[in-house]
N, CA, C and O atoms as CSV, one atom per row, in Angstrom:
chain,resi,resn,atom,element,x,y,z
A,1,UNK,N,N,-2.253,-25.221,6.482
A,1,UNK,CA,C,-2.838,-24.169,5.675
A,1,UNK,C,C,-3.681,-24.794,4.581
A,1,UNK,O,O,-3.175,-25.632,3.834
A,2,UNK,N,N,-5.158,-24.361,4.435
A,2,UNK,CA,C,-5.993,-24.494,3.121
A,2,UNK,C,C,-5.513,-24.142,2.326
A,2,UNK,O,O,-4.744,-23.195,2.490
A,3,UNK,N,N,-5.720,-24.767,0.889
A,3,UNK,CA,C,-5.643,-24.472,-0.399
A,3,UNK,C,C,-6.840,-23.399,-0.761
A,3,UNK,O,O,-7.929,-23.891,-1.056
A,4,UNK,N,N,-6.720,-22.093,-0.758
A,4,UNK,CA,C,-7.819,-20.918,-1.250
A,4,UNK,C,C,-7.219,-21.155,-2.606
A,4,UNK,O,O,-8.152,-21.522,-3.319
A,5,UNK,N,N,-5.885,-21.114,-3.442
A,5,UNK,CA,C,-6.316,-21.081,-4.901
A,5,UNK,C,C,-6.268,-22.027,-5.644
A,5,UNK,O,O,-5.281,-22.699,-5.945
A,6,UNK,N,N,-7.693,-22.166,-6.096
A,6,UNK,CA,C,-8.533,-23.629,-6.372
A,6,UNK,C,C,-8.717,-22.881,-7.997
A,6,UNK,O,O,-8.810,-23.733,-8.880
A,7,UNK,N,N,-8.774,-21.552,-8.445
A,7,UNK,CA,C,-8.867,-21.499,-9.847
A,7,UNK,C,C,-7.748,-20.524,-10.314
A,7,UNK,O,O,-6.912,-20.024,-9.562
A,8,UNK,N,N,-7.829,-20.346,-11.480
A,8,UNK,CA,C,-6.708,-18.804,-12.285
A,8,UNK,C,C,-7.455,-17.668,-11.934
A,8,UNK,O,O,-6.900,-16.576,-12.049
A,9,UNK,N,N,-8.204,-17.703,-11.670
A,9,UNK,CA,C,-9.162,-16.355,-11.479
A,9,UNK,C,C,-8.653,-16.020,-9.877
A,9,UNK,O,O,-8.210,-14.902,-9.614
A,10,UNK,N,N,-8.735,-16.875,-9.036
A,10,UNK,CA,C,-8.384,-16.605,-7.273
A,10,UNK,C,C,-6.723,-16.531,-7.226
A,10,UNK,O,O,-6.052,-15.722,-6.585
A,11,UNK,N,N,-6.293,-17.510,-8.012
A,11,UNK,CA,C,-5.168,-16.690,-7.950
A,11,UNK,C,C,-4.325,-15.525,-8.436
A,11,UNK,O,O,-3.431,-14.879,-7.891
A,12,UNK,N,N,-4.990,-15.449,-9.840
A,12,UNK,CA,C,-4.694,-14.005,-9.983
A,12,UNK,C,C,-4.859,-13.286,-9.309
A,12,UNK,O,O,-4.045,-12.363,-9.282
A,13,UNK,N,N,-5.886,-13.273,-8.459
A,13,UNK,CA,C,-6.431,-11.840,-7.421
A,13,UNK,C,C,-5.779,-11.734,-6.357
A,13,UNK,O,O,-5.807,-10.700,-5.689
A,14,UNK,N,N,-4.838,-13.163,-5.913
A,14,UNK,CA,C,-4.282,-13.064,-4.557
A,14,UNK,C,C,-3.044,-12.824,-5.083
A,14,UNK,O,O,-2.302,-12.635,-4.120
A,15,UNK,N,N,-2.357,-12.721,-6.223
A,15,UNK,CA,C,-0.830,-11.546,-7.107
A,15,UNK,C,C,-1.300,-10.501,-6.975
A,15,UNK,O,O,-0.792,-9.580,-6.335
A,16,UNK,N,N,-2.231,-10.479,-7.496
A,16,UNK,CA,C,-2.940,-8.856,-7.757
A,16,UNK,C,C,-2.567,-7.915,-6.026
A,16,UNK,O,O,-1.931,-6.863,-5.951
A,17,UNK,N,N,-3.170,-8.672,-4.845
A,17,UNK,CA,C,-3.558,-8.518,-3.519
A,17,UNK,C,C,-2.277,-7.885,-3.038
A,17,UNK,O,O,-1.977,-6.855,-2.435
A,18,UNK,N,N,-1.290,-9.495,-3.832
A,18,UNK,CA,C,0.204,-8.840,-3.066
A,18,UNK,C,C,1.093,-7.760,-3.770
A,18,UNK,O,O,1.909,-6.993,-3.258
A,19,UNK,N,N,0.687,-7.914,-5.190
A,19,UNK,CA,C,1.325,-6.755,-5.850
A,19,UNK,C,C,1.008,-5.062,-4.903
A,19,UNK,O,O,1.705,-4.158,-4.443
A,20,UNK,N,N,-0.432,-5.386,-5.005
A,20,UNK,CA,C,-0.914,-3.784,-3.787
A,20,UNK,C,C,-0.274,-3.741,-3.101
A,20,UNK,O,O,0.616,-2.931,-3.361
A,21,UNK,N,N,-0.097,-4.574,-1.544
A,21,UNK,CA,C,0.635,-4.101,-0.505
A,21,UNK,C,C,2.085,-4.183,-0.813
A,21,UNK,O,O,2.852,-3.896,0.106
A,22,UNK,N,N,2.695,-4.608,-2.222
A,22,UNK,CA,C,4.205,-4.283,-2.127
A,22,UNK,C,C,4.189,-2.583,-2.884
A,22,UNK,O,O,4.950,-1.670,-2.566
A,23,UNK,N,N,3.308,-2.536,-3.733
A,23,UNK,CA,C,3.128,-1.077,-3.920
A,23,UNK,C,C,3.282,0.133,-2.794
A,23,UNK,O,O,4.114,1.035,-2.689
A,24,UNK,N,N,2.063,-0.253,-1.954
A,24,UNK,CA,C,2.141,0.884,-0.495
A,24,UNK,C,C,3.584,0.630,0.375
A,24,UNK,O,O,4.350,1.534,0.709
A,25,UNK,N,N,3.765,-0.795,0.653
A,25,UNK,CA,C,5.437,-0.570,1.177
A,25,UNK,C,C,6.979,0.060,0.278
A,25,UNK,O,O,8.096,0.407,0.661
A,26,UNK,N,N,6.523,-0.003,-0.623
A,26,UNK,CA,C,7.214,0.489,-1.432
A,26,UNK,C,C,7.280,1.970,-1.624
A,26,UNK,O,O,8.341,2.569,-1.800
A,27,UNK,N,N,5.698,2.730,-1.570
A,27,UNK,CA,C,5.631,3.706,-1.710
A,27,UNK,C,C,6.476,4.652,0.029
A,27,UNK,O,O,6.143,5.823,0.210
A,28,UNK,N,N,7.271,4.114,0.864
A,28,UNK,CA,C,7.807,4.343,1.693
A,28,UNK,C,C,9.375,5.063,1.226
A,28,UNK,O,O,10.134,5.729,1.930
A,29,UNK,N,N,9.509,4.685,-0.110
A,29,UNK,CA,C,10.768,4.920,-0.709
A,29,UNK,C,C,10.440,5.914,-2.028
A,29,UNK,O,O,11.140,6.860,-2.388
A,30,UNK,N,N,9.340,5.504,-2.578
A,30,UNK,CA,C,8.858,6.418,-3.831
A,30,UNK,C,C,7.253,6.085,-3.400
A,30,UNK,O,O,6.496,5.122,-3.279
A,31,UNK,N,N,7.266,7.624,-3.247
A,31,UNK,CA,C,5.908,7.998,-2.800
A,31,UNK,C,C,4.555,7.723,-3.828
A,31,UNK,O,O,3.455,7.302,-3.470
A,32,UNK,N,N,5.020,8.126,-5.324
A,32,UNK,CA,C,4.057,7.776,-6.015
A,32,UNK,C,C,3.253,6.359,-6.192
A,32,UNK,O,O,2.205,6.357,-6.837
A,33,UNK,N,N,3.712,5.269,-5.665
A,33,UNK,CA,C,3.379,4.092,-5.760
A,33,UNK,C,C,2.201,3.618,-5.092
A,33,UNK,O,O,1.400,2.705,-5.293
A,34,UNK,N,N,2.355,4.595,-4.168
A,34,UNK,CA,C,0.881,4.450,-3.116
A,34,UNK,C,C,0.008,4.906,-3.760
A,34,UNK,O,O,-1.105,4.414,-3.577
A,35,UNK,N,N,0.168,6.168,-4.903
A,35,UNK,CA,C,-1.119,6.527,-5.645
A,35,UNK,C,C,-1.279,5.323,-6.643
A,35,UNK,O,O,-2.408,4.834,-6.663
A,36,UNK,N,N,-0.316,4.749,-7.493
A,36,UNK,CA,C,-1.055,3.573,-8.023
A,36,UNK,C,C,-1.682,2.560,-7.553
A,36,UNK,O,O,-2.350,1.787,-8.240
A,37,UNK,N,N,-1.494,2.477,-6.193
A,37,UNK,CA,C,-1.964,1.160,-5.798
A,37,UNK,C,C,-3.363,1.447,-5.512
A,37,UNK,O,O,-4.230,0.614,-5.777
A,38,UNK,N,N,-3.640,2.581,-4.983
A,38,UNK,CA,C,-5.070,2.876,-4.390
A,38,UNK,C,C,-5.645,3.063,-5.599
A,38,UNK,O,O,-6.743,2.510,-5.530
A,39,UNK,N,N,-5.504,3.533,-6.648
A,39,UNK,CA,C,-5.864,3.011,-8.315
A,39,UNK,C,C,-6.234,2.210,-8.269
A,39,UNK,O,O,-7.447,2.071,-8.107
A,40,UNK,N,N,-5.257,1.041,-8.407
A,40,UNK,CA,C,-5.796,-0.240,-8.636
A,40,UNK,C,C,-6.747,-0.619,-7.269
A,40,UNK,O,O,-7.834,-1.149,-7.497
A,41,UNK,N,N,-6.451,-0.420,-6.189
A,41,UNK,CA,C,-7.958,-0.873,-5.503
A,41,UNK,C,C,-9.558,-0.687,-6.362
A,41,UNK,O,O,-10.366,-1.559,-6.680
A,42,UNK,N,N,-9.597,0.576,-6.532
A,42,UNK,CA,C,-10.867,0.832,-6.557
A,42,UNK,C,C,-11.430,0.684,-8.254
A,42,UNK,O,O,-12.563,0.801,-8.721
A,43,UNK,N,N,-10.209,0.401,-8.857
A,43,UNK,CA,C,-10.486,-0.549,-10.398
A,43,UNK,C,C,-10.826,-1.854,-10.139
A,43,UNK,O,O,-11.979,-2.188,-10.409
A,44,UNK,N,N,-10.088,-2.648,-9.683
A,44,UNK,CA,C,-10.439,-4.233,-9.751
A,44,UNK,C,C,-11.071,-4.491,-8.331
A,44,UNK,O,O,-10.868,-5.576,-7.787
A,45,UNK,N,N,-11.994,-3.314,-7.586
A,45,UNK,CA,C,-12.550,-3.817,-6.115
A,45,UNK,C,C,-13.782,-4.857,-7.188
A,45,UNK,O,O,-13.748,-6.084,-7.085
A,46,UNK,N,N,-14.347,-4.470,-7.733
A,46,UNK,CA,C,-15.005,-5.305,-8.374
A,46,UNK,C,C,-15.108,-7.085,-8.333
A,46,UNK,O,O,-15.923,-7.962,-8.045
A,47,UNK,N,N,-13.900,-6.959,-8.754
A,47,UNK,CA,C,-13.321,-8.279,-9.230
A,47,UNK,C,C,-12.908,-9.041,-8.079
A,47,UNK,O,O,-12.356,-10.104,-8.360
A,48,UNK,N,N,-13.030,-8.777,-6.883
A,48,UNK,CA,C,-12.724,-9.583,-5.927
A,48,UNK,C,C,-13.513,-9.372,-4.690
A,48,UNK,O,O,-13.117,-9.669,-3.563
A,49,UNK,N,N,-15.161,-8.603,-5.107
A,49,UNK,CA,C,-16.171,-8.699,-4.440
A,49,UNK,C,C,-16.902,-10.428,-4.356
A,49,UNK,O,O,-17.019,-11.213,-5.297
A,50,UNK,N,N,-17.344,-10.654,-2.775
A,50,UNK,CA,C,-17.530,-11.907,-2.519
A,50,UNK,C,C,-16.332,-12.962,-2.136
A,50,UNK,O,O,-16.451,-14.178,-1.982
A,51,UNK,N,N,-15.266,-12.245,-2.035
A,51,UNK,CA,C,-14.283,-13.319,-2.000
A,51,UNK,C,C,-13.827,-13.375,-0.562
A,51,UNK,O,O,-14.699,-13.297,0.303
A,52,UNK,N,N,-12.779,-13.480,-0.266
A,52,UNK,CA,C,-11.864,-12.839,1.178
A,52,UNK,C,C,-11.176,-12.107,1.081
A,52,UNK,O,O,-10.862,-11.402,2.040
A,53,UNK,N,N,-10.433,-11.909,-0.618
A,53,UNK,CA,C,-9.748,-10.577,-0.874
A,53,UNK,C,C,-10.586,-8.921,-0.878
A,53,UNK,O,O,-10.126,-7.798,-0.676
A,54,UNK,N,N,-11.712,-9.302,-1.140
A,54,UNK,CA,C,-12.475,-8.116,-0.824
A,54,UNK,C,C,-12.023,-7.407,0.379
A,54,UNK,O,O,-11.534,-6.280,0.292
A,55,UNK,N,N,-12.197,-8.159,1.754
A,55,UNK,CA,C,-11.563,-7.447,3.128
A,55,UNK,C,C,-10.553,-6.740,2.986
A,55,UNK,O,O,-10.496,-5.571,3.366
A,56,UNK,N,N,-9.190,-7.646,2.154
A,56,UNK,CA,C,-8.138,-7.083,2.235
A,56,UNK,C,C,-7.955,-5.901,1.554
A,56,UNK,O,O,-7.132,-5.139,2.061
A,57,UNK,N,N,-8.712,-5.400,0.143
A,57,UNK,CA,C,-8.986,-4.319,-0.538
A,57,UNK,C,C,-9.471,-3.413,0.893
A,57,UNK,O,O,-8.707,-2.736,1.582
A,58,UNK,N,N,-11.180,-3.637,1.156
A,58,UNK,CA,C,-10.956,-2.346,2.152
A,58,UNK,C,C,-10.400,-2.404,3.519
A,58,UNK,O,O,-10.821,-1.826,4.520
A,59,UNK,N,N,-9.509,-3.099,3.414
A,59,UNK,CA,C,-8.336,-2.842,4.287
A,59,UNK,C,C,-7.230,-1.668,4.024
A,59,UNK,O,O,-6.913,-0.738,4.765
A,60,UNK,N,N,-6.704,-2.048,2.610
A,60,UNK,CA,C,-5.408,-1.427,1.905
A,60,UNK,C,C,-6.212,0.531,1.642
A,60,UNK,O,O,-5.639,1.618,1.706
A,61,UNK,N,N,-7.746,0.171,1.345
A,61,UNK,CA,C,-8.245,1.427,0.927
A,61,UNK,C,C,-8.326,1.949,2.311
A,61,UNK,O,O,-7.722,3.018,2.394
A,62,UNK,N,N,-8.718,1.670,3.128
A,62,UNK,CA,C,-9.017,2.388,4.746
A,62,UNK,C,C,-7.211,3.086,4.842
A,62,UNK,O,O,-6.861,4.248,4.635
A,63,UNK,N,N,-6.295,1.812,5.249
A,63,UNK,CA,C,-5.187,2.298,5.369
A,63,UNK,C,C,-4.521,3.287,4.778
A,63,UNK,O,O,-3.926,4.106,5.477
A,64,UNK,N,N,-4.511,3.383,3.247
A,64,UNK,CA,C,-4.517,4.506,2.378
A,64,UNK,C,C,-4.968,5.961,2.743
A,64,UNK,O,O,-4.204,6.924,2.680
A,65,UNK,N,N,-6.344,6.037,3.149
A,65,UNK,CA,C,-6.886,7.206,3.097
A,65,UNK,C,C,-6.610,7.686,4.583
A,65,UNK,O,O,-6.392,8.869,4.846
A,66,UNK,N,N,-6.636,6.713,5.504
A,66,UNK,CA,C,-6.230,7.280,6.723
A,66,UNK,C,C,-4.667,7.813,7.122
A,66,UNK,O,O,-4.127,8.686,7.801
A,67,UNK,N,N,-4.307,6.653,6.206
A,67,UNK,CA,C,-2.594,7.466,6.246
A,67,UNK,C,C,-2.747,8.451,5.876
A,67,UNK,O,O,-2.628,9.300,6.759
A,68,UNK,N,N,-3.053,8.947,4.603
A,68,UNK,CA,C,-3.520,10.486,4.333
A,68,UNK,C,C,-3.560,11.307,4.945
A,68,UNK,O,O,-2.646,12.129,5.019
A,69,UNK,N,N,-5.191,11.394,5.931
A,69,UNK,CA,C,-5.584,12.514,6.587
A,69,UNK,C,C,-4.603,12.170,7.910
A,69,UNK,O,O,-4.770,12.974,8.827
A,70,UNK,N,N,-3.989,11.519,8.073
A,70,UNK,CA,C,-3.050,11.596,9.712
A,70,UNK,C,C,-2.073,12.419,9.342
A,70,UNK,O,O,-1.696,13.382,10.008
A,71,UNK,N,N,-1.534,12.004,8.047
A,71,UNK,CA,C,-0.194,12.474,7.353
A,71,UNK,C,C,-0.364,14.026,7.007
A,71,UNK,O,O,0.592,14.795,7.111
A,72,UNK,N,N,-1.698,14.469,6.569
A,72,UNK,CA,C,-2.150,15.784,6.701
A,72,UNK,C,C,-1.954,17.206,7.829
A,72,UNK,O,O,-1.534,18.363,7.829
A,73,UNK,N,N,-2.664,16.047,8.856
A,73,UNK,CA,C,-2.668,16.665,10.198
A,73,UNK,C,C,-1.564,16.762,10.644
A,73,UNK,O,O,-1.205,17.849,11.098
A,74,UNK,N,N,-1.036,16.083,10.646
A,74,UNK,CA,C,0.799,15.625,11.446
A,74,UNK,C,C,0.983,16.860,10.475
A,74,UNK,O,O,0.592,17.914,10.977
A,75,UNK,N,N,1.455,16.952,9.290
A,75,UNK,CA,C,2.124,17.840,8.510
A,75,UNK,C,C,1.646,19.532,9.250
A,75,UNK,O,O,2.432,20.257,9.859
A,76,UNK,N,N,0.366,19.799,9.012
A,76,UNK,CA,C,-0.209,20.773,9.527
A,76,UNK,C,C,0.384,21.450,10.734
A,76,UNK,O,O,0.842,22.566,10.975
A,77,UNK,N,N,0.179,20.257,11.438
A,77,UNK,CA,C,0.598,20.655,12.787
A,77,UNK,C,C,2.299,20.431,12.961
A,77,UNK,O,O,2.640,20.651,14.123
A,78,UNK,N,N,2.819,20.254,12.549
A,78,UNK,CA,C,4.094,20.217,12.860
A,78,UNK,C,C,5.060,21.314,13.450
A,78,UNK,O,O,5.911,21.032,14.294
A,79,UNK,N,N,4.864,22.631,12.929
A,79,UNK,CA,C,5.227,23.773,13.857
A,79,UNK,C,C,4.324,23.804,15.236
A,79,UNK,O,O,4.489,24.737,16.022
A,80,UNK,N,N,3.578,22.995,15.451
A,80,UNK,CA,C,3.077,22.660,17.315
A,80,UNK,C,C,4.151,21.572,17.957
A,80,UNK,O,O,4.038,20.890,18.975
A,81,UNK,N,N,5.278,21.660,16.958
A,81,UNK,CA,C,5.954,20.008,17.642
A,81,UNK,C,C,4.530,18.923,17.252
A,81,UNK,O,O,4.492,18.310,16.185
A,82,UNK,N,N,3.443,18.825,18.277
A,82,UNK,CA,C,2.996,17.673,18.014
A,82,UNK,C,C,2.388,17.016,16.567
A,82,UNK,O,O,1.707,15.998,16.446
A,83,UNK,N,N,2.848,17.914,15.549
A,83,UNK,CA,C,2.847,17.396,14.083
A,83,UNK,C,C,4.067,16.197,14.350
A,83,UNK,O,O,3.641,15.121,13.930
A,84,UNK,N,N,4.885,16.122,14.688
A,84,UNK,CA,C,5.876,15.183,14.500
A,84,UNK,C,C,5.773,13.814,14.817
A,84,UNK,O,O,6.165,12.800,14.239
A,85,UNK,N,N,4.913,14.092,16.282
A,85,UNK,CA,C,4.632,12.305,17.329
A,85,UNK,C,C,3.299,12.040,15.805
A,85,UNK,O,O,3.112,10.897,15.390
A,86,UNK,N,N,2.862,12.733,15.447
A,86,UNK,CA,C,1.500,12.402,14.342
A,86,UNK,C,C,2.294,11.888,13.503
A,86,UNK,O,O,2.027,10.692,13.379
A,87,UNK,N,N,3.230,12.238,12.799
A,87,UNK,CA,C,3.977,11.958,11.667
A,87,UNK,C,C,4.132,10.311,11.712
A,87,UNK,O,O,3.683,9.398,11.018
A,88,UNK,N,N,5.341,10.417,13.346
A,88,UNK,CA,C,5.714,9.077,13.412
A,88,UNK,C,C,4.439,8.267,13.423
A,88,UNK,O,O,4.015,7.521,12.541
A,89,UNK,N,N,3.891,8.574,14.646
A,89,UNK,CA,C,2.420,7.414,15.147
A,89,UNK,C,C,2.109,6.865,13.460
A,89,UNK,O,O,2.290,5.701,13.102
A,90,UNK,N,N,1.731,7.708,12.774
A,90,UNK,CA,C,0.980,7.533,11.491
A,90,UNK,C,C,1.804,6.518,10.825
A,90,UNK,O,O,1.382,5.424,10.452
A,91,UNK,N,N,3.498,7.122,10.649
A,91,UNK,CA,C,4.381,5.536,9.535
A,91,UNK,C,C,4.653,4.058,10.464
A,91,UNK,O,O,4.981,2.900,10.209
A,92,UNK,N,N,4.326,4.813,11.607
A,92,UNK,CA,C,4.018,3.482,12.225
A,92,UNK,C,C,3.473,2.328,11.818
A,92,UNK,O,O,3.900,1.202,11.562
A,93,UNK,N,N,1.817,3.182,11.816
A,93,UNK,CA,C,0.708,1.803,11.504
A,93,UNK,C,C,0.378,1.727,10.692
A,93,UNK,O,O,-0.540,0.933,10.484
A,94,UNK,N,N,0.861,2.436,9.776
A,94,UNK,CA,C,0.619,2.157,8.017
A,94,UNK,C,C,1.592,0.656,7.655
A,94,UNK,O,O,1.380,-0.322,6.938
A,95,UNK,N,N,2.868,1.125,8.664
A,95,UNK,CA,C,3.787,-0.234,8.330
A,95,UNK,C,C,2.880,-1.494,9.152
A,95,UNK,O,O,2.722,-2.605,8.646
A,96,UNK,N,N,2.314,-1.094,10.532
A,96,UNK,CA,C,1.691,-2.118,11.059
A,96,UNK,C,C,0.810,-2.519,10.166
A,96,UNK,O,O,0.639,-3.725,10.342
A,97,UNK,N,N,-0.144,-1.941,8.887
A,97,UNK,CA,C,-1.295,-2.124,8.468
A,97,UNK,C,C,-0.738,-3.452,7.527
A,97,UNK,O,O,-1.182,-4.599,7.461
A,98,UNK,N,N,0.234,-2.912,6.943
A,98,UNK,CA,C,0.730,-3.140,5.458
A,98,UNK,C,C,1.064,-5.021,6.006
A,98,UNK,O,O,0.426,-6.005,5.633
A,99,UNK,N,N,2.369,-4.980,7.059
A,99,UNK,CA,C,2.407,-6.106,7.554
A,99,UNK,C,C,1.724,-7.358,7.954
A,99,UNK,O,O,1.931,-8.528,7.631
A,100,UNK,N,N,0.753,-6.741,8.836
A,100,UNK,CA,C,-0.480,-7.370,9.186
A,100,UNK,C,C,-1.175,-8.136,8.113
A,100,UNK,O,O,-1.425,-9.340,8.161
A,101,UNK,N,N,-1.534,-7.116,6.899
A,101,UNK,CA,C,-2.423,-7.538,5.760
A,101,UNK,C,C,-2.184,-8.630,5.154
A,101,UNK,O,O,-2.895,-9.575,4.812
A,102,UNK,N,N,-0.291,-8.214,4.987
A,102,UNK,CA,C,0.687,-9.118,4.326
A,102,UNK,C,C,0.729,-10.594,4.481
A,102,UNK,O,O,0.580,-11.570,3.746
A,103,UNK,N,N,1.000,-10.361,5.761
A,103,UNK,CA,C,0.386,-11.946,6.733
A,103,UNK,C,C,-0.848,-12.669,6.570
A,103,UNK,O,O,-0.790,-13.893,6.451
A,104,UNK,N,N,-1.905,-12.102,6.550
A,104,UNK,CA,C,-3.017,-12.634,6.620
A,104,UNK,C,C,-3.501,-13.117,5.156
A,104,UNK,O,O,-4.254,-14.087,5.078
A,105,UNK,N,N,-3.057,-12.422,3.971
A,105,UNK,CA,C,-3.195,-12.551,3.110
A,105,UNK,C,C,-2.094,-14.268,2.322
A,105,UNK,O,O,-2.360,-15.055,1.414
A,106,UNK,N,N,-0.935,-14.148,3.254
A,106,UNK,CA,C,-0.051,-15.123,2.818
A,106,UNK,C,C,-0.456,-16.657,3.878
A,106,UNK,O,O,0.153,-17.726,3.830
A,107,UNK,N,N,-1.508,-16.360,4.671
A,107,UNK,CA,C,-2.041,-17.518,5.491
A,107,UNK,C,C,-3.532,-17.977,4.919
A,107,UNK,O,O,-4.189,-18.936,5.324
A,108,UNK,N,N,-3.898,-17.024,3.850
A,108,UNK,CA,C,-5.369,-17.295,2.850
A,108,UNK,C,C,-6.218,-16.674,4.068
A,108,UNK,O,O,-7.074,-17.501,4.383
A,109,UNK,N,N,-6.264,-15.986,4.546
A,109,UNK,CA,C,-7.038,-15.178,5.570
A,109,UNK,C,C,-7.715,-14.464,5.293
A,109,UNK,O,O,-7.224,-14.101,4.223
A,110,UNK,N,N,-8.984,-13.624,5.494
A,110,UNK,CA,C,-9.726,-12.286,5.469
A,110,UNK,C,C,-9.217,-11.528,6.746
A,110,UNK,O,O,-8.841,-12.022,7.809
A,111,UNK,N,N,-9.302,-10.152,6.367
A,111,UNK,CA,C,-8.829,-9.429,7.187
A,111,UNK,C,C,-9.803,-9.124,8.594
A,111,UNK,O,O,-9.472,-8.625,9.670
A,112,UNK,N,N,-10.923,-9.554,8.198
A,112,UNK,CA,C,-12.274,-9.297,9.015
A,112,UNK,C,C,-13.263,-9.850,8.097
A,112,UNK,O,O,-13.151,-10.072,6.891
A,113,UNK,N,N,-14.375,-10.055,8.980
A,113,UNK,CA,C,-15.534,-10.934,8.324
A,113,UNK,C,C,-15.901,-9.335,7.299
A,113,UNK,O,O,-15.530,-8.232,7.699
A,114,UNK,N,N,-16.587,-9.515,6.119
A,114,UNK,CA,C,-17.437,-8.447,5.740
A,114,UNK,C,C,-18.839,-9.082,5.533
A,114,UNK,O,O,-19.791,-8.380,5.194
């Protein structure tokens, strides 16, 4: 594994990175946590434009908002029954998202080129 934190500035951002995704896994137990975290995305996206943490931001923000509108629909629909397979499918890959990120982020990775 490379050394990515080479200053205080990169590594703050890669605490910062993991503080987020323990926020959204967290918010699995207390829901409000997911609203702070997507807070803090779109406060300090700034601050970690140009980097490789950038990816992982709109990673955590994609995952966020899509959990949302799935979590919407699933809810909606749930007196069709198939609100429910939505429900699950959805805490599924939010946990797949969260994990994934987790990883890539603890191997100094981008989540995708941007």
């Amino acid at each position: 594994m490379k050394n990515i934190a080479t200053t205080e500035n990169e590594k703050s951002a890669i605490t910062l990175t993991t503080v987020i995704y323990a926020l959204y896994a967290a918010s699995y137990f207390v829901g409000i946590t997911a609203i702070i975290a997507i807070v803090m995305n779109y406060v300090k996206k700034d601050d970690v434009a140009g980097t490789f943490l950038e990816s992982h931001f709109r990673w955590q923000i994609r995952t966020f908002w899509f959990g949302v509108l799935w979590g919407v629909l699933g809810t909606i629909t749930v007196v069709f029954i198939i609100g429910w397979f939505v429900l699950v499918a959805d805490g599924i890959w939010i946990i797949y998202r969260i994990v994934k990120g987790w990883l890539r982020l603890n191997d100094g990775k981008p989540m995708y080129t941007v």
